[in-house]
N, C-alpha and C positions, 0 to 999 in steps of 0.2 A: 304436348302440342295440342291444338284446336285447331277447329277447320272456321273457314270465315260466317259459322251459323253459332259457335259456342261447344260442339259436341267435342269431347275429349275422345281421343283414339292413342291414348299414350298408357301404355303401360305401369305397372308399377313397380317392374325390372328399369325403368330409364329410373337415373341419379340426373339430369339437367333441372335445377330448380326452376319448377312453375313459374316463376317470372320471368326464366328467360328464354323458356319453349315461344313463343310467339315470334322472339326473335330470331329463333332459327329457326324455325318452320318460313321467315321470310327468308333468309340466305339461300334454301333450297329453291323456293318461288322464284329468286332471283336468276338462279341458277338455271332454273329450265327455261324462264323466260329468254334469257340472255344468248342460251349454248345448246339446248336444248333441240336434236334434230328429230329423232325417232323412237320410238318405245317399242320393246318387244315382250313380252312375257312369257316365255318359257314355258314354268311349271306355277303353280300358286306360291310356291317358295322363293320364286327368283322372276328378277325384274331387272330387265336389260335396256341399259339406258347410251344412247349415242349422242355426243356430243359433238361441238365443234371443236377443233383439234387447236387454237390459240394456246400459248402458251400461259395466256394471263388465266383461262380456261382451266386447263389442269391444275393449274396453281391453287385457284382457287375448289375446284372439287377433291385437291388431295387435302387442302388444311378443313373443309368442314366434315369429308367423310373421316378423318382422323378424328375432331373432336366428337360430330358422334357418335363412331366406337365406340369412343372414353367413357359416354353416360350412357352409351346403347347397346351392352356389347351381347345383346343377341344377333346385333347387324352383322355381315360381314360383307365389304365393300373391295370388289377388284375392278381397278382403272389401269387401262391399258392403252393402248395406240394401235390403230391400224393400220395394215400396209398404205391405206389413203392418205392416212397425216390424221383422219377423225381419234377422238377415245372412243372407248367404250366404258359406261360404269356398271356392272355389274351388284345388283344388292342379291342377298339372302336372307333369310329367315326361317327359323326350325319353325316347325305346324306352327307351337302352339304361337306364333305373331305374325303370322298372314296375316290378319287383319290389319294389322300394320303398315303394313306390304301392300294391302287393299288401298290403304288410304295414299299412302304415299303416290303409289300409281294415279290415282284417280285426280291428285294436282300437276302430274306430270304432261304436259300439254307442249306438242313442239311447236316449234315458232311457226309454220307453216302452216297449223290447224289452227292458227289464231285468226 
């Protein structure tokens, strides 16, 4: 994946071929644009993401944080439900891909701060 300047921040543990990183790096963009309520960050390993609780919502953050598992699997992704009805999405990363974690956070933007 690249950020909207050209700089890569993807690893070379990800398997999603280069061609089609731009297009998930937009499904995630979509994602926070869309559902996207509040950002927490823990620790520099974990990045707590709240979402809006729709069902179309989940649907769609359980089949992209599934595939990128599949090519990412230093991520680890828990999506849950709150007693409110909101998720929560929950990322991880060992050290060595905070920077990852860096970047990712740093498009995560809730609809509110737009």
């Amino acid at each position: 994946m690249s950020d909207e300047h050209g700089s890569s921040w993807v690893p070379d543990a990800c398997t999603l071929p280069t061609t089609q990183r731009p297009l998930r790096l937009a499904e995630f963009d979509t994602l926070f644009r869309d559902a996207l309520l509040a950002v927490d960050r823990p620790s520099a390993r974990h990045l707590r993401l709240r979402l809006d609780g729709a069902g179309h919502v989940e649907r769609t953050a359980r089949d992209l944080t599934a595939r990128e598992s599949a090519c990412c699997a230093f991520f680890t992704f828990d999506l849950a439900r709150t007693d409110d009805g909101a998720l929560t999405l929950d990322i991880r990363v060992p050290t060595a891909h905070t920077d990852v974690l860096d970047a990712l956070a740093a498009r995560a933007v809730p609809r509110r701060d737009r």
